[in-house]
C-alpha positions in Angstrom: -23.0 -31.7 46.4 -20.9 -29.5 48.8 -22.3 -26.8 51.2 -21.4 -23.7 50.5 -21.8 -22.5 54.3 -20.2 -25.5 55.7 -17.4 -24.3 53.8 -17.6 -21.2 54.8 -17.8 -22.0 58.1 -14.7 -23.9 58.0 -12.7 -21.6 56.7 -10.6 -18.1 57.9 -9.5 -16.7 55.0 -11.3 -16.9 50.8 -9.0 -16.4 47.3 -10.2 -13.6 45.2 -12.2 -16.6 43.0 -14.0 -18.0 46.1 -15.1 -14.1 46.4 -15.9 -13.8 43.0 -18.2 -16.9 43.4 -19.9 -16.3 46.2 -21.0 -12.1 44.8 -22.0 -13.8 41.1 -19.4 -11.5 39.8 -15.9 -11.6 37.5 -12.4 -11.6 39.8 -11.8 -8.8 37.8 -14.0 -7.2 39.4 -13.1 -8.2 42.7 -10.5 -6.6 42.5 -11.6 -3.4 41.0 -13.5 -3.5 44.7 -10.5 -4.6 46.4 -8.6 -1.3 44.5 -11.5 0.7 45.4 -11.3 -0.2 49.2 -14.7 -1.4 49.1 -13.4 -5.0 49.9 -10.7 -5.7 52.7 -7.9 -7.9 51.7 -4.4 -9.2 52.7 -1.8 -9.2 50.0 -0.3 -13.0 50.3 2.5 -13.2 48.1 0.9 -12.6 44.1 -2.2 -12.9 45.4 -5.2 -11.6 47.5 -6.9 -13.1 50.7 -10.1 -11.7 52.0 -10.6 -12.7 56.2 -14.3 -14.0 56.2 -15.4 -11.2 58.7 -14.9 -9.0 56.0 -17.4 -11.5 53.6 -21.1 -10.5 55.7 -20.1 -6.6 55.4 -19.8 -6.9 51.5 -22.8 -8.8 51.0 -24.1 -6.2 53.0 -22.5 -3.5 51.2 -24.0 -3.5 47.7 -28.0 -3.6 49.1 -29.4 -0.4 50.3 -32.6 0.0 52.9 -34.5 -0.1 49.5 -33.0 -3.2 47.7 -33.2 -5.3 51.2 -36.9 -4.5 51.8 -37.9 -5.5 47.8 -36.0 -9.0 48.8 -38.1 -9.0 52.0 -41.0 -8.8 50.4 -40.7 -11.0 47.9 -39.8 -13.8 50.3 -42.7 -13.0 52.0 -45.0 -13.6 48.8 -43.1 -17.1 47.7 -43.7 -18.2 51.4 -47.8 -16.9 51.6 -47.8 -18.7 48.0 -45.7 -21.8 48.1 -45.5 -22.2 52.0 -46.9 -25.5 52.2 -45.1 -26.9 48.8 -41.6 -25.3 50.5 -42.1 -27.5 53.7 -42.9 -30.4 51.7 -39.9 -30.1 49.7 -37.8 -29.7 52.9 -39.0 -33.0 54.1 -37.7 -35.2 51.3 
């Protein structure tokens, strides 16, 4: 299986598809957010790069204050409930 974040690591620059990937969303509509401006990219011959600085600011993007603290608290509850079953798991 390959890690995602080593990969990301690794890498400077992700293809429109990579993007796509890593949102859960169509390259269409990559880039209808690339047209938008909502998502820098480089124009490399046909296609689109997008530097993976820009990657953090539009996972960021598409949560508001709201959205982020409904995640937070439902990590919260899976880790009160299933702490002890979650370290477990980590172990094998």
């Amino acid at each position: 299986m390959v890690n995602t974040n080593q990969n990301m690591n690794n890498k400077e620059f992700f293809s429109t598809a990579e993007i796509a990937k890593i949102l859960g969303i169509s390259r269409v509509a990559v880039f209808n957010r690339i047209k938008k401006g909502k998502i820098s990219a480089t124009k490399v011959g046909r296609n689109f790069v997008i530097h993976k600085s820009e990657i953090e600011g539009v996972l960021g993007r598409d949560l508001n204050e709201e959205d982020k603290n409904i995640i937070t608290a439902g990590v919260r509850k899976v880790l009160e409930e299933y702490g002890e079953t979650l370290k477990k798991l980590g172990k094998e």
